[in-house]
Residue frames as qw, qx, qy, qz and C-alpha x, y, z in Angstrom:
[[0.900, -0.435, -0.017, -0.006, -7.13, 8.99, -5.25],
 [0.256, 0.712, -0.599, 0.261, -3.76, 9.24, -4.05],
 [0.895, -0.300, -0.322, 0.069, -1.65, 6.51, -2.11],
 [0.011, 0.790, -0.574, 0.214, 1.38, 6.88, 0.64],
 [0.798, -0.055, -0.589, 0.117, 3.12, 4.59, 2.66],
 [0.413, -0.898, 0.154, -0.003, 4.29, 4.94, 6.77],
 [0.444, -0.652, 0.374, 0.488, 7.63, 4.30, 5.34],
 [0.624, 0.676, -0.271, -0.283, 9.40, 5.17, 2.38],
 [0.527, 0.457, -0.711, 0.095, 12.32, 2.04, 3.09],
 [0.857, -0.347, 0.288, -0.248, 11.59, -0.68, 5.54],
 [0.112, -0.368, 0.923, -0.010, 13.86, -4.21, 6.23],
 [0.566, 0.062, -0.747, -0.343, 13.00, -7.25, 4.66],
 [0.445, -0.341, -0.825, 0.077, 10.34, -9.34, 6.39],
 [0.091, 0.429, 0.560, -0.703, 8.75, -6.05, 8.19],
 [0.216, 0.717, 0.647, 0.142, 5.58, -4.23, 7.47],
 [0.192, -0.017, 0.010, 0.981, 4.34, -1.61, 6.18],
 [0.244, 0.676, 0.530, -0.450, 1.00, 0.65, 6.39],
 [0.170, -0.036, 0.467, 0.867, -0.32, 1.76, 3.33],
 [0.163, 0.551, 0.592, -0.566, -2.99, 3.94, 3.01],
 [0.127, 0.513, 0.623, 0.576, -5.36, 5.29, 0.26],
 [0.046, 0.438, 0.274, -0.855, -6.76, 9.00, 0.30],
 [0.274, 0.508, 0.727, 0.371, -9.58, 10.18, -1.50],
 [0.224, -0.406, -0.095, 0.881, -9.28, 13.25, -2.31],
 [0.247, 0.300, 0.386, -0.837, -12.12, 15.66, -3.41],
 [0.495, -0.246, -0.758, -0.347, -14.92, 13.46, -3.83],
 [0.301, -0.427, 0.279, -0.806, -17.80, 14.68, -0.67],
 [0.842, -0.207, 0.185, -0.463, -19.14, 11.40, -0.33],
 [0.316, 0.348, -0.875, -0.112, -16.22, 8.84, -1.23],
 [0.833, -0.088, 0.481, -0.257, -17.82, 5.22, -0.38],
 [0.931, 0.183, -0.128, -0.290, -16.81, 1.82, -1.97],
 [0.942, -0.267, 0.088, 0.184, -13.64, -0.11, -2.12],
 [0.175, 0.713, -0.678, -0.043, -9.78, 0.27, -2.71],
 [0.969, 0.052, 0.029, 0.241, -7.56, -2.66, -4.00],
 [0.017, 0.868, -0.467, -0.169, -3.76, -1.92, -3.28],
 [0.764, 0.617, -0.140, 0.127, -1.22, -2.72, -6.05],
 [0.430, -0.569, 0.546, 0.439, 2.45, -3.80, -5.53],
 [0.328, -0.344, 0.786, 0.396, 4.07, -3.79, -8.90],
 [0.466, 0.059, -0.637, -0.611, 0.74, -4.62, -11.13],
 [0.375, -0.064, -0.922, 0.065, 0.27, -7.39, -8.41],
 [0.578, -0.665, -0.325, -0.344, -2.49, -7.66, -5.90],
 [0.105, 0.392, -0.744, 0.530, -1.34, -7.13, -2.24],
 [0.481, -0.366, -0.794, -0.064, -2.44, -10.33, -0.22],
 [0.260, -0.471, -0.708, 0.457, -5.10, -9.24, 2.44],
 [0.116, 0.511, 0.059, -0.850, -5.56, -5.31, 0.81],
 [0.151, -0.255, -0.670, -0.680, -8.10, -6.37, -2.30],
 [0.372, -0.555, -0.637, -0.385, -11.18, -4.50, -1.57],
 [0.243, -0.306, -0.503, 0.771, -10.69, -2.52, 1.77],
 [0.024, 0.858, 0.489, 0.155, -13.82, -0.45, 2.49],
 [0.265, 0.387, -0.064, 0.881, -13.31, 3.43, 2.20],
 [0.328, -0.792, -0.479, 0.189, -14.47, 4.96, 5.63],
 [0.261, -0.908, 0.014, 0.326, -14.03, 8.97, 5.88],
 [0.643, 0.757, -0.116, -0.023, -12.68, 8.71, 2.59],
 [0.127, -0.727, 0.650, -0.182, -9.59, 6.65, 3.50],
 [0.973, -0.169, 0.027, -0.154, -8.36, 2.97, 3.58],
 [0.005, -0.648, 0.752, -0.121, -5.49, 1.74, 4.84],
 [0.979, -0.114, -0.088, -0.146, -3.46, -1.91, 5.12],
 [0.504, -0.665, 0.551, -0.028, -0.98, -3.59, 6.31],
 [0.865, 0.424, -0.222, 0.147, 1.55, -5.39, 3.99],
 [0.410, -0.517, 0.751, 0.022, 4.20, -7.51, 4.88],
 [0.860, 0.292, 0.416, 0.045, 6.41, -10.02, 3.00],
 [0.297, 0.866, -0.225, -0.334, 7.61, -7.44, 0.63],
 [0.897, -0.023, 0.008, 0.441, 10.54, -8.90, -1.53],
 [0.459, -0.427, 0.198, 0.753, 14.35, -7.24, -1.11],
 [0.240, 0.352, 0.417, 0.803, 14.11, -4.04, -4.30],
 [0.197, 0.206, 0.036, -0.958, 12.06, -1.29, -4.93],
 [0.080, 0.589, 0.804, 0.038, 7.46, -1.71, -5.08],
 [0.024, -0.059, -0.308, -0.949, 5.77, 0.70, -6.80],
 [0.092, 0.594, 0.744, -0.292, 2.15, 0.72, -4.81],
 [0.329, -0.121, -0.337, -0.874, -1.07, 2.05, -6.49],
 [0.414, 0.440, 0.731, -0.317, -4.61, 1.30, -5.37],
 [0.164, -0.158, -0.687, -0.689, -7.59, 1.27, -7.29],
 [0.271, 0.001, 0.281, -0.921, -10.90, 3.05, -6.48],
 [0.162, 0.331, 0.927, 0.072, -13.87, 0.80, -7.45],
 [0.218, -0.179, -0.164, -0.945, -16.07, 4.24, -7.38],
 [0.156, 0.333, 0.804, -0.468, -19.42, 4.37, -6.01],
 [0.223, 0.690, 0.670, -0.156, -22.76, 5.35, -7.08],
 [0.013, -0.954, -0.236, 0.183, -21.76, 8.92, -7.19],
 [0.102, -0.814, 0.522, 0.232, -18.26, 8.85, -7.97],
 [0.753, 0.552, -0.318, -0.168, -16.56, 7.40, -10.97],
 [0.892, -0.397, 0.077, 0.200, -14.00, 4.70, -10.42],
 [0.253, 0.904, -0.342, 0.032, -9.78, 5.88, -10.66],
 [0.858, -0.106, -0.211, 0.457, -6.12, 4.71, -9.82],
 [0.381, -0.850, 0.128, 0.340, -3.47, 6.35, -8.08],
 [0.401, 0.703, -0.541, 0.229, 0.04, 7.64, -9.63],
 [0.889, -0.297, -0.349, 0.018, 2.78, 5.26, -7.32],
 [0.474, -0.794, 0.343, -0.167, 4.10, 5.48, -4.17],
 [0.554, 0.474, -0.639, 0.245, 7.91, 4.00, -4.02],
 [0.676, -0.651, 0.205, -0.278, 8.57, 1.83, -1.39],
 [0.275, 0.698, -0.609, 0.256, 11.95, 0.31, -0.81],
 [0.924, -0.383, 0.019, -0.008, 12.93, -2.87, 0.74],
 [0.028, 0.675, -0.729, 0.106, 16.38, -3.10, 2.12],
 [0.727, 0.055, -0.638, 0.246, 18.29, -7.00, 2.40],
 [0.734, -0.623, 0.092, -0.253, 18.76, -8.01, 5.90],
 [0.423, 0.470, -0.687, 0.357, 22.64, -9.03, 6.30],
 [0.769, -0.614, -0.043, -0.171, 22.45, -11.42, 9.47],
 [0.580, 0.429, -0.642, 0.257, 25.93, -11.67, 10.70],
 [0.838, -0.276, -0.423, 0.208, 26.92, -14.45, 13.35],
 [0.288, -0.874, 0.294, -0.259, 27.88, -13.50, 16.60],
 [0.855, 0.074, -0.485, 0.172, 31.08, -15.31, 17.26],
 [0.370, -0.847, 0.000, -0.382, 32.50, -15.80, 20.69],
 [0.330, 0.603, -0.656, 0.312, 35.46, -15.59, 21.94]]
């Protein structure tokens, strides 16, 4: 099982798509749980695998650098795995006042 992200550096307080590939295994079925850091990512515990694939949508991130993994749950036919991690990069947000003249 391998994981990516649709970006490799996003701005604090956007999202990101992160997706889970299963990768030769002819019948993948059961769940993925994606990993930020060791941590669960709220709303991506347990996404069903459809066409050997599951993807979510995380937002929140904090400002540094998240090391995402999933975890495969396996299925009848297929043993359960984890993923090496995808880096994903949150840049600070610098808001600066507009001042007018």
């Amino acid at each position: 099982v391998s994981v990516s992200a649709s970006a490799p550096r996003i701005n604090r307080w956007e999202s990101v798509t992160l997706t889970a590939q299963i990768t030769s295994l002819p019948d993948a079925a059961g769940t993925i749980t994606f990993m930020e850091n060791g941590n669960y990512v709220a709303g991506c515990i347990k996404v069903a695998v459809v066409e050997k694939q599951a993807s979510c949508v995380a937002s929140g991130l904090g400002r540094g650098s998240h090391a995402i993994t999933v975890l495969y749950s396996g299925s009848e036919t297929n043993f359960e795995s984890s993923s090496a991690a995808s880096e994903v990069y949150v840049n600070a947000v610098v808001f600066m006042p507009q001042l007018w003249k």
